[in-house]
N, C-alpha and C positions, 0 to 999 in steps of 0.2 A: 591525535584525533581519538577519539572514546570508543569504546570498539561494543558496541550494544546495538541490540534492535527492538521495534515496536512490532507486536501483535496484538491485532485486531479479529476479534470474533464475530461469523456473522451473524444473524439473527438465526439462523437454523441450525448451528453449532455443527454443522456437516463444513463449513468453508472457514479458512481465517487468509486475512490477508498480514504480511509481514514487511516492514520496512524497513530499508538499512541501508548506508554510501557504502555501494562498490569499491572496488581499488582501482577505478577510472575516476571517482571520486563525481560517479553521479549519485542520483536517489534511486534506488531500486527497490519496486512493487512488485513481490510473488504472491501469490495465489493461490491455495491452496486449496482441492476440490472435494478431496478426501483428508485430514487432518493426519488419518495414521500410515501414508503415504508419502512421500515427497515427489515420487515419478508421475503422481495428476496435479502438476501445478502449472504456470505459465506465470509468466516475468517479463517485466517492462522498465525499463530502465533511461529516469529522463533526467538534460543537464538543470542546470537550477534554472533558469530562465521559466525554460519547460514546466520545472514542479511549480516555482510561484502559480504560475498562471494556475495552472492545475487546483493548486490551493485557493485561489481564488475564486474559481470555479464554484467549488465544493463549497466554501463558504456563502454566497450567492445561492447555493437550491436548497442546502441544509436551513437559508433562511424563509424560503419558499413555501419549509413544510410548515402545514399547522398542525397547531398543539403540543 
């Protein structure tokens, strides 16, 4: 398995969220609330079933927004 993760920035460049499979070989979402911090994050960690959905979610209101 590839051992990388995604970072996402949020609009206020104060938060990023990060994503990467655990070694329970779920998807795990941390949070980050302060960037030069790691001790203000909080983490969620769902199995696949869980994330599709999740992704499909996200897909469905990202199509919601206009412009």
């Amino acid at each position: 398995m590839a051992n990388f993760s995604l970072v996402f920035h949020g609009t206020d460049q104060e938060t990023k969220a990060e994503c990467y499979i655990n070694t329970a070989n779920e998807i795990t979402l941390e949070v980050y609330f302060d960037q030069d911090s790691p001790l203000h994050s909080q983490l969620i960690s769902l199995d696949k079933s869980t994330a599709i959905k999740l992704a499909k979610t996200l897909r469905t209101e990202i199509n919601k927004i206009e412009g």
